[in-house]
Each structure stands twice: as structure tokens, then as C-alpha cells.
N, C-alpha and C positions, 0 to 999 in steps of 0.2 A: 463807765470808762476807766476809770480809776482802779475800781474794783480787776480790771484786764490786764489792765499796767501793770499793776503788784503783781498778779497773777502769772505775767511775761516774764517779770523782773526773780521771781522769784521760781519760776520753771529754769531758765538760764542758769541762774546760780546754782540751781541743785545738781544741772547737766555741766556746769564750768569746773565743779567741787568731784562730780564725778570723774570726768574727765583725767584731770588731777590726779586719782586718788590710782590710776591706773598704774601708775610707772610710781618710781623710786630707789632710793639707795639704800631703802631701812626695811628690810620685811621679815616678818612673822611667818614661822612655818609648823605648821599644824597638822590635826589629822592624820592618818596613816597608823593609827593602835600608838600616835606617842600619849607617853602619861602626861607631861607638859611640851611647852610649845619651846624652838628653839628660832635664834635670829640670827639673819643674814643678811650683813652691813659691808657694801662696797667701797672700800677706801681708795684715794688717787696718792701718787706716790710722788707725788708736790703740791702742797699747798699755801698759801701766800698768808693764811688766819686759820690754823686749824685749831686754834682755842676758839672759833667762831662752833664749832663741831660739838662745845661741849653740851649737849642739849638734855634734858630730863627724859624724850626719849630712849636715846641711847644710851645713858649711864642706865637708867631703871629695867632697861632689855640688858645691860652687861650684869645686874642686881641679881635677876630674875635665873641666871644662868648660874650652870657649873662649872664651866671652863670655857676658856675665850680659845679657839684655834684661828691662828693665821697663816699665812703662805709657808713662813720662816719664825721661828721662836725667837722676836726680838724684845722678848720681855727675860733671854737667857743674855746671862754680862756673856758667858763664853760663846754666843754666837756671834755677838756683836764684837766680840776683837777678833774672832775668826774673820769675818769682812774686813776689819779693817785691815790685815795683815796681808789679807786675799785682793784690797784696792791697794796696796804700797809692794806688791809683785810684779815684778817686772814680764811683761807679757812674752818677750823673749824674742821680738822679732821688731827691728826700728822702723817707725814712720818714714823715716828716708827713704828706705828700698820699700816700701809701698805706694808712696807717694811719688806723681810725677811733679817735676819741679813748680810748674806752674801751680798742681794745686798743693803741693805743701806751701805755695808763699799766701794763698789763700788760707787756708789754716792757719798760719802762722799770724798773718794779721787778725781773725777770730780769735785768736789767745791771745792774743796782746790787748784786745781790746774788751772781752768779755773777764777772763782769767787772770788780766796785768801781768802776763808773764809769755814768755817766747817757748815757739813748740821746742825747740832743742831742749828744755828743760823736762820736756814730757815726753820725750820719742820715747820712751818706752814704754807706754800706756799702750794698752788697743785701741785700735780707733772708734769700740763701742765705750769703752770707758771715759774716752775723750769726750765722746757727743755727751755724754753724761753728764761729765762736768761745768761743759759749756751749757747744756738746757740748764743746769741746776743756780747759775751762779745768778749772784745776784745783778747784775746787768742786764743778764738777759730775762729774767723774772720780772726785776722791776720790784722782789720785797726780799725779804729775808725768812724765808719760809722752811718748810719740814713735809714730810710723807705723815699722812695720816693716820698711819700704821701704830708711829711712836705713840700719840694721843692715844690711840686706842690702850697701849701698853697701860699708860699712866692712868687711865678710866679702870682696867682691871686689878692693878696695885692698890691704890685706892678703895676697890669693893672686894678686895682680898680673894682673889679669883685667879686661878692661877692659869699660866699662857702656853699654849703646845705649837707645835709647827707642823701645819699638814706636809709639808717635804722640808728638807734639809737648800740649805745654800749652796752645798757642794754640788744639789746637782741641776739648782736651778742655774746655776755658773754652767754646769755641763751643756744644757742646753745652747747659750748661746754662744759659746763654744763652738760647736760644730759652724755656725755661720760662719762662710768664707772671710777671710782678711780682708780680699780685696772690694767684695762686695758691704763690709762694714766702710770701709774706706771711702768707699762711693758717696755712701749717706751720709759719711761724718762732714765730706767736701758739699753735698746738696744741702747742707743743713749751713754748713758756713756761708756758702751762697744764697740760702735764699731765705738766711735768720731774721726779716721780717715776716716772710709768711708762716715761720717755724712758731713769731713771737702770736701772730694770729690765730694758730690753734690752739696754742697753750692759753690764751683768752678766752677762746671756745670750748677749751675742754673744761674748765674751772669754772665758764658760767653754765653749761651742761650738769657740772656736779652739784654746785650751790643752786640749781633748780630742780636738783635731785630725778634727773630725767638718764635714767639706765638705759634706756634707747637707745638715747641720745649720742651717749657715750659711747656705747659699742659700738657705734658708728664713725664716730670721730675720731676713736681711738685706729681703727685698721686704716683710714686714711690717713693720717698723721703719724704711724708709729711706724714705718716701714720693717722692723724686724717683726712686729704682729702680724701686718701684714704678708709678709715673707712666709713664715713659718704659724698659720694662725690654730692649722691642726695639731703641732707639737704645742703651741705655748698657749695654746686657748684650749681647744674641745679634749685632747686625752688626757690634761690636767682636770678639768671639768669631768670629766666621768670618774677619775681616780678619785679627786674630792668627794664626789655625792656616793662612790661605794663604801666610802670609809663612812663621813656621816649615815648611810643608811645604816648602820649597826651601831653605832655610836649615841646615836638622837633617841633611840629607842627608849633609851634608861634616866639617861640625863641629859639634862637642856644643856646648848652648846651657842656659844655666840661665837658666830663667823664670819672673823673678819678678812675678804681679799679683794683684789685689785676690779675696783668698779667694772674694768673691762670682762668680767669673768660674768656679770651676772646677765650681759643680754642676749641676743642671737639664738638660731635656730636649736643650738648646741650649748647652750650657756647655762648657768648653776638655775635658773627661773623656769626656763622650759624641762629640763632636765629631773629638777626635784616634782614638778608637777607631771612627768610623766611617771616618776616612780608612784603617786598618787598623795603627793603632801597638799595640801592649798598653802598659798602664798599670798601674804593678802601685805601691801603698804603700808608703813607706816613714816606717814609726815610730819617733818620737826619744822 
């Protein structure tokens, strides 16, 4: 009987482990005539402990590598003051004539209380760069956190690896650009109103990431993120083909650690199904 037990006990575990071993935010990509293997790490673009992130997996897959590529080259200083000049631009068109009175005073009390500060001192933000500030701050977080992207920077500084940017900012900026004012406005006033259930996703998206479950997240993400949602074939799937044609020529020679937004690696159209249709294997790695 005993002897069954173990035997139970220890079939379970091997299907729990496998289980497991299916999904992830850390995978090795193989096979396909590459000389070595190259990895693809899904980062989220807030995290409340991303020095919890610094694992011997990933540094030793960033080791293993010849150049770390991410969405945007934020291991360049001139990229990063380009952003910062690109968030201190005035968007050119005020919150007031967007907003009707009622929900600018809805806003306005969200910044007062998440921001410490009143929208008149921000009407010239877009309203996507608003809701940005407002998911980012610390009240609404609850820590004092970073995008996982920067970690990643300091992992390949570190192993002396140098950083590229699979697109430019200018025209990730472009992209969300085109979304209506008014329909940014919409979400920026849904998100003021119903910033408990906004604080419930961002609970779920971050226990999603620290279970390392890329399903998970492409899933939470298009509900929770209404501009993915909105636009999921321009900001998801033709980014996703643009990325796996450039690593398909690039992986050939030299290992690449690739690092982009969690949301990219799941779904029918995502960097996992996508590289395993080009004929790579992609196999998990759990930290």
C-alpha cells in the first residue's frame, strides 16, 4: 500500500512539475541550423521588486548571449533623455476641451489624490500619458517600483553586453498616437472611476508574472489594457512578426537575449507560437 502511495505521490509530482514547466517568461530558443541557442525573457513594464528578478537563470542566459535587444535601446543615455523631453511635451490640445465638466472633476480628484496635485497643472498631458502617471504612482501601486526592462539594462552592463532596440520610441510614440483623444479620454475617466478594479488587475497582472505564467498574461493584459485591446493587431501581432523576421536572420550567427513586454509572448500570433512556426523549439526556463 505504501509502496502505491509513493508511487501516487510521486506520478502527481512529475505531472505537477510538468505541468509547470509548460508556460513561462524565460525561454530558450533552439534548433533551426542555430550554432547556439538564443533567449526570450518577457518583461512587465511595472514592477513593485524587480531586483527580486535578479535570478542565475537570467543573468547566465544574458552571459551566454551576444547582444541583449529590446523593444527600445534603454541601455542608450540618448534614448532615455529623448523620452524624457518626449513626457515634458506638451501634447498641444487641453484636458478641458476634452473633458466634459463632470468628468474632468472626476480626474481632477484622481490627481489630487493618487498624483498630490490638481489636473490644471497637467491639462497638457494626453490623456494616455495621464492614465500612465496615475497606474505608475505610488498610491496607486502601493510600492515604489520600475519596468523590468531597466533591470534587464543593469544585468547586461554588468556582463558587458551590449543593448540594441528592436524599434525606435519615435515610433512606438507614433503608434499610440493615432488613438483618438477622445477615446483615450474615455479610458483615462474609466480608469479614474473604477481605480479599484484597475488596482485588481495590476494585482493580477504581477501575480501572473511572478508565476511566470505567459498565458496568463496575454490574457489579462487585453483585458486590462484597453489600448491592447483596441489596437491588439498594430501593438501586438505586426510587432510580433516584425521582431521574429529580424531575429530570424540575426539568431543565425549569434545568440541574442530578448528582452519584450510579457504581453508579446503569448496568443495565437505571439513571439512562442510564431518562432515555433518558423521551426525553432522553445522550451521554459524556471527561475
Amino acid at each position: 500500500m505504501k509502496r502505491i502511495l509513493l508511487s501516487l505521490v510521486v506520478f502527481m509530482t512529475i505531472g505537477l512539475v510538468k505541468a509547470q514547466s509548460e508556460d513561462g517568461i524565460l525561454w530558450k530558443i533552439s534548433g533551426n541550423g542555430l550554432i547556439k541557442p538564443s533567449y526570450l525573457f518577457g518583461t512587465i513594464h511595472y514592477h513593485c521588486h524587480p531586483e527580486s528578478l535578479n535570478k542565475p537563470a537570467i543573468t547566465n542566459a544574458i552571459k551566454a548571449s551576444s547582444k541583449v535587444a529590446m523593444e527600445i535601446n534603454l541601455g542608450d543615455m540618448g534614448v532615455i533623455m529623448a523620452l524624457f523631453k518626449l513626457s515634458m511635451k506638451p501634447s498641444g490640445t487641453s484636458l478641458v476641451s476634452i473633458l466634459s465638466p463632470s468628468d474632468y472633476k472626476i480626474v481632477d480628484t484622481a490627481c489630487r489624490y493618487f498624483l498630490e496635485d490638481s489636473l490644471a497643472n497637467m491639462d497638457t498631458k494626453s490623456p494616455m500619458e495621464l492614465n500612465s502617471a496615475l497606474f505608475m504612482s505610488q498610491k496607486f501601486t502601493g510600492c515604489k517600483g520600475l519596468p523590468v526592462d531597466f533591470l534587464i539594462v543593469e544585468l547586461a552592463k554588468k556582463a558587458g553586453k551590449p543593448t540594441l532596440g528592436l524599434e525606435t520610441f519615435q515610433f512606438q510614440d507614433s503608434l499610440l498616437k493615432t488613438i483618438p483623444l477622445e477615446l483615450q479620454a474615455k479610458w483615462l475617466v474609466e480608469f479614474c472611476k473604477e481605480n479599484e478594479k484597475a488596482k485588481r488587475d495590476f494585482v493580477a497582472l504581477n501575480k501572473a508574472y511572478n508565476d511566470q505564467k505567459s498565458t496568463e498574461l496575454y490574457k489579462l493584459i487585453l483585458e486590462s489594457s484597453p489600448e491592447s485591446n483596441y489596437m491588439q493587431d498594430v501593438l501586438l501581432t505586426q510587432r510580433n512578426i516584425k521582431w521574429v523576421n529580424y531575429l530570424k536572420i540575426n539568431i543565425v550567427n549569434e545568440p541574442y537575449f530578448i528582452a519584450v513586454g510579457a504581453g508579446h509572448l503569448g496568443g495565437d500570433e505571439g513571439l512562442l507560437k510564431l518562432l515555433i512556426k518558423s521551426g525553432y523549439t522553445l522550451t521554459p526556463i524556471q527561475f
